[in-house]
FIPA-66967 format. One record per atom (N, C-alpha, C): atom name; residue number from 1; residue in one letter; z negated, y, x negated. Coordinates in steps of 0.1 Angstrom, whole numbers, plus 5000, padded with zeros to 4 digits. Each point is the difference from the previous one (the first is absolute). Example, Ala and Ser with C-alpha at 12.3 -4.5 7.8 and 13.67 -1.06 7.14 Angstrom:
BEGIN
N 1 A 4922 4943 4868
CA 1 A 5000 5012 5009
C 1 A 5000 5012 4991
N 2 S 5007 5011 5004
CA 2 S 5000 5011 4991
C 2 S 4992 5011 5008
//
This chain:
BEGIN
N 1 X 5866 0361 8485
CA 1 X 4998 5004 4987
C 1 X 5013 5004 4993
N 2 X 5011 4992 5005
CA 2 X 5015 5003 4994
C 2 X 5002 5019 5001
N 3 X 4999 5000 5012
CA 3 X 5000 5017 5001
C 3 X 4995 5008 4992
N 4 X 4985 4998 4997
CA 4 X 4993 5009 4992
C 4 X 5007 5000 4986
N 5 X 5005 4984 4999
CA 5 X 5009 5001 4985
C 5 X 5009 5008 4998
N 6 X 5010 5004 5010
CA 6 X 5014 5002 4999
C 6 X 5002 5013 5007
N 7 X 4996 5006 5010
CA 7 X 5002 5014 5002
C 7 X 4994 5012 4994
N 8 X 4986 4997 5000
CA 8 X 4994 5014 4997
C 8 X 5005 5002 4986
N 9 X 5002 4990 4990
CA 9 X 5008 5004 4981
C 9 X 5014 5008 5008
N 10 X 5007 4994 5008
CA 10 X 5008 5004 5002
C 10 X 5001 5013 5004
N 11 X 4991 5008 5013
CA 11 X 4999 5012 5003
C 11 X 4998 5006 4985
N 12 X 4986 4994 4992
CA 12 X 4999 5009 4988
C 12 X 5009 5005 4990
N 13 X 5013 4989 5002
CA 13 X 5007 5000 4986
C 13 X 5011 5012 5007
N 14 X 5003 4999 5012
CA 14 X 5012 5011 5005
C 14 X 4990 5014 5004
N 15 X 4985 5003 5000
CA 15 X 4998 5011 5000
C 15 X 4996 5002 4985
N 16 X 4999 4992 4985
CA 16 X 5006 5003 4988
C 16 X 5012 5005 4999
N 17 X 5008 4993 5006
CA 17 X 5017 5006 4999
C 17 X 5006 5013 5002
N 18 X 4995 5002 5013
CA 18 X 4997 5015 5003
C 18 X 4995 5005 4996
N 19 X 4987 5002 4996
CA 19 X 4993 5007 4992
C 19 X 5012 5003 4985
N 20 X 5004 4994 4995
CA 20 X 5008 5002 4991
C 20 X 5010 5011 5000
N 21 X 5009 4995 5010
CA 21 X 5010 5010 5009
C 21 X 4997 5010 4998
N 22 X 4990 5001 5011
CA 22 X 4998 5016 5002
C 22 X 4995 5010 4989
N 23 X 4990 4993 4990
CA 23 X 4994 5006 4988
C 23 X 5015 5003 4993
N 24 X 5012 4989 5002
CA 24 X 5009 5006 4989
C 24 X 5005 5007 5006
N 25 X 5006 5000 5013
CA 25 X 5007 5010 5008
C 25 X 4991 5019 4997
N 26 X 4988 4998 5002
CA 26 X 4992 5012 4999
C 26 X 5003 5006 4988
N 27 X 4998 4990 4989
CA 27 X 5000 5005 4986
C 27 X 5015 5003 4992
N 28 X 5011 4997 5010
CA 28 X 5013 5005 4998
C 28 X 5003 5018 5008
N 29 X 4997 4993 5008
CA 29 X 4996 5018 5008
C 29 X 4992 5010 4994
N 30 X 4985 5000 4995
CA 30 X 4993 5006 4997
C 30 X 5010 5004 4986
N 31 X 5010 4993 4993
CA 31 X 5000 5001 4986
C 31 X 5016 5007 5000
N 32 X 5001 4994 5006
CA 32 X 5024 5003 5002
C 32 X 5001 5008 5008
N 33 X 4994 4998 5012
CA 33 X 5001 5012 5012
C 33 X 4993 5013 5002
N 34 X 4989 5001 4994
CA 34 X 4990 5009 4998
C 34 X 4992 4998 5013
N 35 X 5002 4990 5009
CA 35 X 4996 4996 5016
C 35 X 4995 4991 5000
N 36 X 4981 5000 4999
CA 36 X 4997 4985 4998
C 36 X 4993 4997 5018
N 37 X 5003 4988 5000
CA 37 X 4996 4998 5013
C 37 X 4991 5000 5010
N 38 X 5000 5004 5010
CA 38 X 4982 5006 5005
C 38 X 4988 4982 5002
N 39 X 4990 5003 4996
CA 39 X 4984 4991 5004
C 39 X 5005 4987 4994
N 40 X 5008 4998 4986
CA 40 X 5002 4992 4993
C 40 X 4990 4990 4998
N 41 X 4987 5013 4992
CA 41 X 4988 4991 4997
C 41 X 4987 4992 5016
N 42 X 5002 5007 5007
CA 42 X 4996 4998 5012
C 42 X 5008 4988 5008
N 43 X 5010 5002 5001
CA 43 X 5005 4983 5001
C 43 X 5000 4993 4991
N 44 X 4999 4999 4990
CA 44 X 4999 4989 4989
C 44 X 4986 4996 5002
N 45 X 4987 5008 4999
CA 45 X 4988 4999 5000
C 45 X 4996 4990 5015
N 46 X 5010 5007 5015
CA 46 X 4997 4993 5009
C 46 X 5004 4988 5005
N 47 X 5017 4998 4996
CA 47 X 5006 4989 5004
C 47 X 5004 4993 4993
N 48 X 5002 5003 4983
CA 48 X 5005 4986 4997
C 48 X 4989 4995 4988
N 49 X 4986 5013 4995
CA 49 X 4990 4991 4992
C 49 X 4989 4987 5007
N 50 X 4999 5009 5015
CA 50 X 4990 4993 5009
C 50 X 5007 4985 5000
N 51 X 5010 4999 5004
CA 51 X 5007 4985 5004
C 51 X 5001 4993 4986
N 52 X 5007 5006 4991
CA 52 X 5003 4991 4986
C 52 X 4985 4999 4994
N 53 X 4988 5005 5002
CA 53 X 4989 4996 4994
C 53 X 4985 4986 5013
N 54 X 5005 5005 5008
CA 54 X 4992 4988 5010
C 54 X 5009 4995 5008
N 55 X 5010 4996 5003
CA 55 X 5006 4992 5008
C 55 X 5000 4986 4989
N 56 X 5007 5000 4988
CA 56 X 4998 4986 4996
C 56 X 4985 4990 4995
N 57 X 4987 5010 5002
CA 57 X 4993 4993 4996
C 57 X 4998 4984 5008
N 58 X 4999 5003 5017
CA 58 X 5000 4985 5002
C 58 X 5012 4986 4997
N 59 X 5009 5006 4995
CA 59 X 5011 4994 4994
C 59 X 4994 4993 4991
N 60 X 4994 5010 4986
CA 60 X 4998 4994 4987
C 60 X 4987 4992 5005
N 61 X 4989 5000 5010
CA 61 X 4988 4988 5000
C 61 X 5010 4993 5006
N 62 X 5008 4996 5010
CA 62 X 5001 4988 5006
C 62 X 5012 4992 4988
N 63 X 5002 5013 4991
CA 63 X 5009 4988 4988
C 63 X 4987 4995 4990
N 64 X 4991 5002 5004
CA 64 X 4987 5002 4985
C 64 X 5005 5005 4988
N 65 X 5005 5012 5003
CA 65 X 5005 5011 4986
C 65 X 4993 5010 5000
N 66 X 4987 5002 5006
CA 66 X 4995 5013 4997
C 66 X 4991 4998 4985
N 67 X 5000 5013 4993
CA 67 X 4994 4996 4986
C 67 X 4984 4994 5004
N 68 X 4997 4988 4987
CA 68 X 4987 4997 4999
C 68 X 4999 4999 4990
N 69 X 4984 4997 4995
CA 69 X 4996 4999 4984
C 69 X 4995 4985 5005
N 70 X 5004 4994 4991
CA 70 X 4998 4984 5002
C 70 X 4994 4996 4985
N 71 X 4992 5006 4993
CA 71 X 4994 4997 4992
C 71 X 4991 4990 4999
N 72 X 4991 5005 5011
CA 72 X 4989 4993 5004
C 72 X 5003 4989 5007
N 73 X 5008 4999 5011
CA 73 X 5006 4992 5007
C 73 X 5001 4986 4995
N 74 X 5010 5007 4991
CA 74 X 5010 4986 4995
C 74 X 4986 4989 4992
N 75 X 4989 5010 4988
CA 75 X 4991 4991 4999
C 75 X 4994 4991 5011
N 76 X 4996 5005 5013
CA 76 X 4995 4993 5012
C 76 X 5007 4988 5000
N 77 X 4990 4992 5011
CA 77 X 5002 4990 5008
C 77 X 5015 5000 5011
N 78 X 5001 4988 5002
CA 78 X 5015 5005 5019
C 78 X 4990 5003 5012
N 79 X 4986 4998 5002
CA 79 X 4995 5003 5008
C 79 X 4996 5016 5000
N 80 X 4995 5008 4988
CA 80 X 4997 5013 4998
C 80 X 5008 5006 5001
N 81 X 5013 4995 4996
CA 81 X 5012 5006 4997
C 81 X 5004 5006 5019
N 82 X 4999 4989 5008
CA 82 X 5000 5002 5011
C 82 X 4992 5011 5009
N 83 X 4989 4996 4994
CA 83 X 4987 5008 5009
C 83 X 5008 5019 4998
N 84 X 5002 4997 4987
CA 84 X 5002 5013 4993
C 84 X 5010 5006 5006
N 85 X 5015 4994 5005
CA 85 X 5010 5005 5002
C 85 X 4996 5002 5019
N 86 X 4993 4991 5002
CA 86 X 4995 5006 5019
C 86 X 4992 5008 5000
N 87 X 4992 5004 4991
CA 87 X 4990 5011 4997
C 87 X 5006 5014 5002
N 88 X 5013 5000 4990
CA 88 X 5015 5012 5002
C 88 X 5004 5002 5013
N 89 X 5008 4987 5004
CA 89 X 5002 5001 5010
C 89 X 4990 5005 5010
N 90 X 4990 4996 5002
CA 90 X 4988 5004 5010
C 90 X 5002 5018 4996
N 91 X 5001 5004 4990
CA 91 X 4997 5013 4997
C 91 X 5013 5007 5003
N 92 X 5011 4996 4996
CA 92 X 5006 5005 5007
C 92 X 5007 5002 5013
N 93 X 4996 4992 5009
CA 93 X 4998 5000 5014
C 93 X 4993 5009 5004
N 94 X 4985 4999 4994
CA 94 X 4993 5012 5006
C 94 X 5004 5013 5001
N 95 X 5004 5002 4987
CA 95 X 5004 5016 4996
C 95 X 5013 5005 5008
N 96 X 5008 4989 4999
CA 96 X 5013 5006 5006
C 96 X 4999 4997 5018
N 97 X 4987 4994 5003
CA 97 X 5000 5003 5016
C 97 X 4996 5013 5003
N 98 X 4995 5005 4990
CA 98 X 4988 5009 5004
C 98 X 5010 5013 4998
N 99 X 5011 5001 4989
CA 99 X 5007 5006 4994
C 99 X 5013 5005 5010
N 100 X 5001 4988 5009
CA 100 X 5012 5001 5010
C 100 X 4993 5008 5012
N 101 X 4988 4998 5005
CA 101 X 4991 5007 5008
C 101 X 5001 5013 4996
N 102 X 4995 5006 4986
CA 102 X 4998 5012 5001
C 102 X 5011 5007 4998
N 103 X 5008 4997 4998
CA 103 X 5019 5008 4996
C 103 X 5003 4997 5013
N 104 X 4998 4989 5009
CA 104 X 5010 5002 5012
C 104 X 4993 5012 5010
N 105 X 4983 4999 4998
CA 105 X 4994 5014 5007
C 105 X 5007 5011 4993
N 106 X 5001 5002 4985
CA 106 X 5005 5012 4996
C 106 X 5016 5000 5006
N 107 X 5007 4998 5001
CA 107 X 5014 4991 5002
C 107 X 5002 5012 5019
N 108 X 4988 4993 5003
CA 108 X 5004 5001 5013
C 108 X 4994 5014 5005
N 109 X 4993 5005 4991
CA 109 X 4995 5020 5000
C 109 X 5010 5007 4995
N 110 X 5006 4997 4991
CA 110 X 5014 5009 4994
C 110 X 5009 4994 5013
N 111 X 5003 4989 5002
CA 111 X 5014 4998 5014
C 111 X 4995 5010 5009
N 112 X 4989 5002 5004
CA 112 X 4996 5009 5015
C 112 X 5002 5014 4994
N 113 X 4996 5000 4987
CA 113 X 5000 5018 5000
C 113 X 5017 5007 4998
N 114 X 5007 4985 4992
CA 114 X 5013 5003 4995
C 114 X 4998 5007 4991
N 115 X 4992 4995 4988
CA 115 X 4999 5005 4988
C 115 X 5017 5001 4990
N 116 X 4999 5012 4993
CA 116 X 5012 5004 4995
C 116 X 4994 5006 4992
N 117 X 5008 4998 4982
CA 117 X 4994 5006 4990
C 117 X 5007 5016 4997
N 118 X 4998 5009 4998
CA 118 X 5011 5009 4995
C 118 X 5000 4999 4984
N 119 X 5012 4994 4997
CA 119 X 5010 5006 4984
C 119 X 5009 5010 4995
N 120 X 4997 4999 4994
CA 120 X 5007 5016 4990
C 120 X 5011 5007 5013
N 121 X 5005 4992 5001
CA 121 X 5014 5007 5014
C 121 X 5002 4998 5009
N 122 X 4990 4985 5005
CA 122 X 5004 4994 5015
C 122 X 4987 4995 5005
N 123 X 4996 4998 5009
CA 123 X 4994 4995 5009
C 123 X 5001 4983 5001
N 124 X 4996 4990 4996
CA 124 X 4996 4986 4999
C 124 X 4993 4992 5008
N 125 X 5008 4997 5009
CA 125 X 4991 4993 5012
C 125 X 4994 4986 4992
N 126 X 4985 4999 5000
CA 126 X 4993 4989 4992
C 126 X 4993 4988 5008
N 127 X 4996 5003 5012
CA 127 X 4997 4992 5007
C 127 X 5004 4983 4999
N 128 X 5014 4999 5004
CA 128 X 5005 4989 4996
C 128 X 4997 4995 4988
N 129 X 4999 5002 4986
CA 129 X 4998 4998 4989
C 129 X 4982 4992 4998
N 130 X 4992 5001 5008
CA 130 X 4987 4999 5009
C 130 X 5001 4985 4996
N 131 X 5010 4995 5008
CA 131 X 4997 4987 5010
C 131 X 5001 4987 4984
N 132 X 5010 5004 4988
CA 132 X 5000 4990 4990
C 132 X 4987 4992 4999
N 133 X 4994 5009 4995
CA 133 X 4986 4997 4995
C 133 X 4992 4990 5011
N 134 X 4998 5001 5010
CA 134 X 4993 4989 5011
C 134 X 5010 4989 5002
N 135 X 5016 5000 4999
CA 135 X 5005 4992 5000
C 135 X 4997 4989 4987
N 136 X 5003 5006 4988
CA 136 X 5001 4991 4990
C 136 X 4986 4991 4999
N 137 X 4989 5009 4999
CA 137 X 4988 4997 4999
C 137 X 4999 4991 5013
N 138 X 5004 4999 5014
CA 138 X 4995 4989 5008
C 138 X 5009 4991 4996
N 139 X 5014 4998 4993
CA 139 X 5005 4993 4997
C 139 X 4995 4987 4987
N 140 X 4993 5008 4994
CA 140 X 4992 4995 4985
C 140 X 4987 4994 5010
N 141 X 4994 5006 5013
CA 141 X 4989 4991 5004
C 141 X 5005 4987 5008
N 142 X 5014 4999 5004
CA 142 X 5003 4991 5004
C 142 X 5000 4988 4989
N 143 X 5010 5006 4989
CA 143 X 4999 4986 4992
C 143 X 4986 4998 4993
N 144 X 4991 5009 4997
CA 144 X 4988 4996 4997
C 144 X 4989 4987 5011
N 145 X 5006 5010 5009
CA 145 X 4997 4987 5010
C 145 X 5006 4984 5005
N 146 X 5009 5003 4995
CA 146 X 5011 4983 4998
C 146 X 4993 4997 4989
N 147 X 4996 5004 4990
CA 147 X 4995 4996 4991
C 147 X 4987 4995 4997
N 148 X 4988 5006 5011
CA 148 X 4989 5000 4998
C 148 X 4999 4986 5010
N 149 X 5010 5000 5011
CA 149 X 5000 4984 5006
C 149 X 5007 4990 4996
N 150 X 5007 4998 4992
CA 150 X 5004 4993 4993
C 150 X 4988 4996 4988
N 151 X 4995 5006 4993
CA 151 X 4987 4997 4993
C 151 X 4991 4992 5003
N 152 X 4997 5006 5017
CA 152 X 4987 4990 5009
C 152 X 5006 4991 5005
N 153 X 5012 4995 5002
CA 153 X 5007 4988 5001
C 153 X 4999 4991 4990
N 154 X 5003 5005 4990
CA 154 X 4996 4990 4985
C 154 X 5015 5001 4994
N 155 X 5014 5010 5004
CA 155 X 5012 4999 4998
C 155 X 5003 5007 4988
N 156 X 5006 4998 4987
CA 156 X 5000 5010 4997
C 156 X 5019 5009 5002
N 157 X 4993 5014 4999
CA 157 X 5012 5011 5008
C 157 X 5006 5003 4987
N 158 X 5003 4997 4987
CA 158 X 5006 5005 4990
C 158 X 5009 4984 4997
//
């Protein structure tokens, strides 16, 4: 569970970084040089939103920081309160197994065909850009799943 804490923020925060870079590097060219740089928006769109938007979500469950409305909650019982947060959990298990299934099928039709987007000036090999999404998402069902046995243990994971 250390892992899921500490790398994937980390991949996110250095393909933010980059993302930065390059948008400023682009936007010095396009503005100073009259030369702005080719499939700008097409790498940004493929390599650094995909990773900085689903790679930290299993991070933020296994820290229990993903947003909730605890309105109701907090009125509740510690038993409800329980039922309620393995209820989530259960739900989110399901969705992100099902979710890692169908992106790593999609994942693995774009790797065979060698999907490549064309942008304004270049050619953008996208394939690679595929594989975020099944990763992060089976990463989120892992800790969903640390989490959903830990519940039926009687432990609690926060």
């Amino acid at each position: 569970m250390r892992f899921v804490q500490i790398i994937p923020p980390i991949v996110a925060s250095v393909a933010m970084v980059l993302m930065m870079i390059h948008v400023t590097i682009e936007s010095f060219s396009r503005y100073f040089l009259n030369s702005p740089l080719p499939a700008t928006t097409e790498i940004v769109s493929l390599y650094y939103m995909v990773p900085l938007s689903v790679l930290p979500l299993a991070s933020l469950l296994a820290k229990d920081e993903l947003i909730k409305v605890e309105i109701v909650s907090d009125l509740s019982s510690l038993r409800w309160r329980r039922n309620l947060i393995f209820f989530g959990d259960m739900t989110i298990l399901v969705v992100s197994v099902l979710a890692t299934y169908w992106m790593g099928q999609e994942a693995l039709k774009k790797t065979r065909i060698g999907e490549v987007w064309e942008g304004s000036s270049a050619f953008v090999t996208a394939w690679p850009s595929r594989w975020f999404m099944p990763l992060g998402f089976g990463l989120l069902a892992l800790v969903a799943a640390a989490r959903v046995l830990a519940s039926i243990r009687g432990r609690n994971v926060r």
